[in-house]
N, C-alpha and C positions, 0 to 999 in steps of 0.2 A: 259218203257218210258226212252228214254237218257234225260241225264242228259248235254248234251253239249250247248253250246251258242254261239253268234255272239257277235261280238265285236266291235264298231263302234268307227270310231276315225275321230275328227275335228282338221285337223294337222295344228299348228301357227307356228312362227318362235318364239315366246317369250311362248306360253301354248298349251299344246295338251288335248283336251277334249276326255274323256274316257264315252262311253255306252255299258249297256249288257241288252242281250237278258233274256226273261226267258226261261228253260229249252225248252220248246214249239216251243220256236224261233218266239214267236205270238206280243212279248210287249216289247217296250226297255225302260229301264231306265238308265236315267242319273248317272255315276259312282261315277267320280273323274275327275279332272284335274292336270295336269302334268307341273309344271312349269320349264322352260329348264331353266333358270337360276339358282336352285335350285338344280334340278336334272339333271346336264349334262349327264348322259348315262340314258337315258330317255329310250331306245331302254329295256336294262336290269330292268326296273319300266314296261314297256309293255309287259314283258316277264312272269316274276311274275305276270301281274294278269292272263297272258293267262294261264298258269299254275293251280291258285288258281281258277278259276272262267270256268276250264274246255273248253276253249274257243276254237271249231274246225275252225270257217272262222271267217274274217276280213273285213269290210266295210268301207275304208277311203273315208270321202270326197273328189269331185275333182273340186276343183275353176274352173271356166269359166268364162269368162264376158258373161253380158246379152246378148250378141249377140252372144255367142257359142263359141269365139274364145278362146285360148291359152293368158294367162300373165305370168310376171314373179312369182306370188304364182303358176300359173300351175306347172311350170318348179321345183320350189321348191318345192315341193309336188310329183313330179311323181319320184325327187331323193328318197323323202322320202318312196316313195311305193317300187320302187325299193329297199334300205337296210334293207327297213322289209322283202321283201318276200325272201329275201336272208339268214337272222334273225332267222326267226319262222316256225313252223311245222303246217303252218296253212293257209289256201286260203286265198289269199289276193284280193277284189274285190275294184275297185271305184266305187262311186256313186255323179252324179251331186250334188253339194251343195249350187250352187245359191240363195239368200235369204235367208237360215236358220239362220244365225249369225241374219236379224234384225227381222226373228222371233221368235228368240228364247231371244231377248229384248223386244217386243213387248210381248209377253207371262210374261216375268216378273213382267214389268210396270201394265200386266192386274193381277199381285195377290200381289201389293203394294208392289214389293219387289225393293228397289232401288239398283240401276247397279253401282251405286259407289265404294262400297263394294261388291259386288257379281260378280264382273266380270267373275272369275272362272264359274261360274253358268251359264254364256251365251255357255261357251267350253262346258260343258257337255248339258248343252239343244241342242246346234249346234248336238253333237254329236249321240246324242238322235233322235234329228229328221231327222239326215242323216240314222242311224238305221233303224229307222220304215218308211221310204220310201223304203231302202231295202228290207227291209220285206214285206212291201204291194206287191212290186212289183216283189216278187220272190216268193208267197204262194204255188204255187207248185214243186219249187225244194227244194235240199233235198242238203244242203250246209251244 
């Protein structure tokens, strides 16, 4: 059984939300979140966990507006995909992430957890459920 995992990242301009696979690559969980304020080489904190946490692909969300089109978080975002894959030893993939940021507050509010304080917790849910759509929708490759 490998022991490698996916890595899924909900990329902000102020927090980047971290999820990982389990070994199986079947279930994501919510990691960590990355405060760019705190952590300006954010890139070398993404680095380290790909490291620590065995991590072979990469699954960045990729903003769209509801109508499909490109915004400026596109653009900022597709910089971001670009210096990671430039970065790391590791496939770097996008995945639509339309809606997850308000389901993944919608999900909190549903287990009494308030967003005031937990903000962090929306980047890793985001990032979590850009993961496992991933996942659902790649079950037979082999990433």
């Amino acid at each position: 059984m490998s022991d490698k995992r996916v890595m899924g990242i909900d990329y902000g301009q102020r927090k980047i939300g971290i999820a990982i696979s389990d070994p199986l690559k079947i279930i994501s969980y919510p990691y960590t979140t990355i405060d760019r304020k705190k952590t300006p080489d954010y890139l070398s904190e993404i680095k380290k966990i790909i490291k620590e946490k065995n991590v072979i692909s990469i699954v960045v969300g990729y903003p769209i507006s509801l109508l499909g089109n490109k915004t400026e978080q596109t653009r900022i975002t597709e910089k971001f995909i670009d210096k990671l894959t430039l970065s790391v030893d590791a496939i770097v993939y996008k995945c639509d992430e339309r809606l997850t940021s308000q389901e993944a507050s919608r999900y909190l509010k549903q287990q009494n957890i308030k967003l005031g304080h937990n903000k962090e917790k929306i980047d890793q849910i985001s990032a979590s459920l850009i993961l496992s759509q991933f996942l659902l929708s790649n079950t037979n490759e082999t990433f």
